[in-house]
C-alpha positions in Angstrom: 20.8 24.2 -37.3 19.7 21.3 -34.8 16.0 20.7 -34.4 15.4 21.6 -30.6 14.7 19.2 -28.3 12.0 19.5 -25.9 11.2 16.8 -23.3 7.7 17.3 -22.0 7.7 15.5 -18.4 4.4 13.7 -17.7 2.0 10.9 -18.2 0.6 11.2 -21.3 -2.9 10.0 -21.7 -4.3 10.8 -25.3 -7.6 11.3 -24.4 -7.3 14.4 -22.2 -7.6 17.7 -24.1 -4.5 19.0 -22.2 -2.1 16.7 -23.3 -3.3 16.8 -27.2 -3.0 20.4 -27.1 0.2 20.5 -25.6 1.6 19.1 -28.7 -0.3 20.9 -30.9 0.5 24.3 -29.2 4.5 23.2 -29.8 3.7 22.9 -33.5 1.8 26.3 -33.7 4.9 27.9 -32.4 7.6 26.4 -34.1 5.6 26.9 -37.5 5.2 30.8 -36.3 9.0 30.9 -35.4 10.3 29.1 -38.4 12.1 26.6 -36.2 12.3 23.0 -36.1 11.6 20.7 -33.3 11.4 17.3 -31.9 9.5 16.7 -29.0 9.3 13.7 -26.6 6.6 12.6 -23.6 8.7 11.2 -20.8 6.9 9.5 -18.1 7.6 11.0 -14.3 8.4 8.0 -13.0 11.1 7.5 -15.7 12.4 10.7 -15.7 13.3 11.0 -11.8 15.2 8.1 -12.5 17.6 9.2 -14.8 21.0 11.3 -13.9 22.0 14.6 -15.1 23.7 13.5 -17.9 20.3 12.5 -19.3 18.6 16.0 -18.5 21.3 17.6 -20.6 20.9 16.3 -24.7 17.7 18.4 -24.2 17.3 22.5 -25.4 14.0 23.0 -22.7 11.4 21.1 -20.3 7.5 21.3 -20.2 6.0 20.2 -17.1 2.7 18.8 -18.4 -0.6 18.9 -16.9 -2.0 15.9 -14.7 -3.6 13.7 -13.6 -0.2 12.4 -12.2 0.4 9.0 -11.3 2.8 9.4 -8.8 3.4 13.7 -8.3 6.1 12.5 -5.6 8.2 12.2 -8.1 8.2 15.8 -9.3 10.2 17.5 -6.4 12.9 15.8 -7.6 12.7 16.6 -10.8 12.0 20.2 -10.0 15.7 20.4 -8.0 16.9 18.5 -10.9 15.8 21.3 -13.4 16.7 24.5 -11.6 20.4 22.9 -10.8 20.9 22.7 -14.7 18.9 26.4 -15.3 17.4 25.2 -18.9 13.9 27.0 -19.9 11.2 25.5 -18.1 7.4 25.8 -18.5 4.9 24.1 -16.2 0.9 24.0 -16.7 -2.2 23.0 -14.8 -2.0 21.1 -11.6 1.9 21.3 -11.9 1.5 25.2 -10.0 0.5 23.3 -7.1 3.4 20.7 -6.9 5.8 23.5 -7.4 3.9 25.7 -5.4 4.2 23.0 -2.3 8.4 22.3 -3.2 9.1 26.1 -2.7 7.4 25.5 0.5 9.8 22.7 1.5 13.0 23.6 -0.2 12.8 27.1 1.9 10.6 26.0 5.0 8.0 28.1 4.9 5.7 26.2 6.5 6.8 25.1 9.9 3.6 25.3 11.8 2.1 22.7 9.0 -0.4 25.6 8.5 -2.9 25.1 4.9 -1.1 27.5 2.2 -2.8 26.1 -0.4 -6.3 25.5 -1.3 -7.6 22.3 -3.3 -8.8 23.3 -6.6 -11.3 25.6 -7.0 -12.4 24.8 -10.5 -14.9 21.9 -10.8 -16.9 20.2 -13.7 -15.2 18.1 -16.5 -15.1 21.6 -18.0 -12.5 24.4 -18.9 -13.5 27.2 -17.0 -12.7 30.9 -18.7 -10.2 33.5 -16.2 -9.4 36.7 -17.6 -5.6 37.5 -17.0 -4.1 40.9 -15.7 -0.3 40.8 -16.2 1.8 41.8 -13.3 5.0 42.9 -15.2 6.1 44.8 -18.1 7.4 41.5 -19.9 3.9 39.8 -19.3 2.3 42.9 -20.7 4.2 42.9 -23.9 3.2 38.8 -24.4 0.0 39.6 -24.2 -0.7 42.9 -26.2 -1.6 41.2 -29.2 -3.2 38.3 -27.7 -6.7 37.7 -25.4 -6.1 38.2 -21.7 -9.1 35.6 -21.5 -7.3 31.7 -21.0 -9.1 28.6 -20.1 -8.2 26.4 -16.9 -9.2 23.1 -15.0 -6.6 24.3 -11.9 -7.7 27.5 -10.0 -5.9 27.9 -6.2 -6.0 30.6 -3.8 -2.7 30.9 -2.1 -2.1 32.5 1.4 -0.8 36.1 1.3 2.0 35.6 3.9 3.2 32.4 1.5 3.2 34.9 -1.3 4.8 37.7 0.3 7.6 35.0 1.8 7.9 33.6 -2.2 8.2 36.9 -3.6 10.7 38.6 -1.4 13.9 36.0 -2.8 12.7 33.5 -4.8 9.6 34.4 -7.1 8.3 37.1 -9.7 4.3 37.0 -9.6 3.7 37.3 -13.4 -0.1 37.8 -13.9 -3.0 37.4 -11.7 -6.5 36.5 -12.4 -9.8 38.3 -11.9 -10.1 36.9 -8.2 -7.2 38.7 -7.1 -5.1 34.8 -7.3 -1.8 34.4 -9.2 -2.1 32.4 -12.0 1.7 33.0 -13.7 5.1 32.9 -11.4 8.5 33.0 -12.3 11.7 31.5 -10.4 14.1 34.5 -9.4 17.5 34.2 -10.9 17.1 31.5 -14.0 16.7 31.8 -17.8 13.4 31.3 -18.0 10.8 29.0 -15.2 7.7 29.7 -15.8 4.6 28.5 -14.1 1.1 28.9 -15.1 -2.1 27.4 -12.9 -3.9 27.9 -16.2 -3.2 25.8 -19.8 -1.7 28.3 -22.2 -1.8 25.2 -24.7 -5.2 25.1 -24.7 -5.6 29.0 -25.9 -3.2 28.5 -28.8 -4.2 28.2 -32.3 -2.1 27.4 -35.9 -3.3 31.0 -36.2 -2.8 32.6 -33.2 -0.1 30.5 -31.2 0.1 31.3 -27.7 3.1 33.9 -27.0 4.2 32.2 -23.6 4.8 29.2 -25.3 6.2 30.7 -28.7 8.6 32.4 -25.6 9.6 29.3 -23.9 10.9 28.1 -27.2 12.8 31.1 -28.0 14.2 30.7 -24.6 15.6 27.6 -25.7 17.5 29.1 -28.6 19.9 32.2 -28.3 20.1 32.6 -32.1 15.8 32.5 -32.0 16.2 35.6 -29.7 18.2 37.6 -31.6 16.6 36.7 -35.3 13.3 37.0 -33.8 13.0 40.4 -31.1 
């Protein structure tokens, strides 16, 4: 069998926690689902250049955390990814971006009204949310694992936005213990998922984090069925 390729969209900057762990969470769950993988940093900028042939040689996409150097780019890259419907994971400030091109795509905004706060986590800290899952799939991922994640991203979203979203084109996931949605789901594709949290940075060699041990599956057909 072919190792699966994952391209992992964003700027990579070693020295940022996020993007260290991101890695490491991908080796946690391959080791825990016997799989092999190969696994490549692609700069944004680079990435919304390239045509859809490009987006196909790979099995799944992780939208990494920022800081971004251009998040412009990203709406592009979004439409790219739900035209070809691989799996799809985004963390961190990425919620935000995707948050803002539902907005857009669907106009949802046409007053110019603010549906989004600015980040309500601050310090050079991770700050600790506790999770409450919002569907029976969620539940399951986390029975055996802590509800309690750690995050640099925390937004309060208007209710009308959320109502609007969740009517045709999103699944609210999980919520945290302000009452804010921290995991989403795009209606209708394998598997988009999009955490405001960093699963990555919950996983352990031990322990690996079962969203992301999921998004890999979701790559895989036969890893579903040797795996559930």
């Amino acid at each position: 069998m072919e190792p699966l390729k994952i391209a992992i969209i964003g700027d990579y900057n070693f020295t940022f926690n996020a993007h260290h762990a991101t890695n490491l969470s991908l080796d946690h769950a391959s080791i825990f689902l016997d799989v092999e993988i190969n696994y490549y940093w692609i700069k944004i900028s680079d990435a919304a250049q390239q045509k859809p042939a490009y987006f196909s040689q790979y099995d799944a996409f992780w939208i990494a955390p920022g800081p971004y150097q251009n998040s412009f780019f990203l709406n592009g890259i979004f439409k790219r990814l739900i035209e070809i419907n691989k799996p799809v994971l985004a963390t961190g400030e990425s919620f935000k971006i995707f948050m803002e091109f539902l907005i857009a795509a669907n106009n949802l905004n046409v007053v110019g009204d603010k549906l989004i706060s600015e980040n309500l986590s601050s310090g050079p800290y991770f700050e600790q949310i506790e999770i409450t899952p919002n569907s029976r799939i969620f539940a399951k991922l986390y029975e055996n694992f802590t509800t309690t994640e750690l995050t640099a991203t925390r937004y309060s979203l208007y209710p009308k936005l959320l109502d609007d979203l969740a009517g045709e084109w999103i699944d609210i996931e999980a919520k945290n213990q302000f009452d804010d949605t921290e995991i989403f789901s795009v209606k209708e594709l394998t598997f988009f998922v999009v955490c405001a949290f960093y699963p990555q940075v919950s996983s352990t060699r031990d322990i690996p984090h079962p969203i992301i041990y999921t998004f890999l599956k979701s790559a895989a057909p036969w890893l579903l069925l040797a795996n559930d």
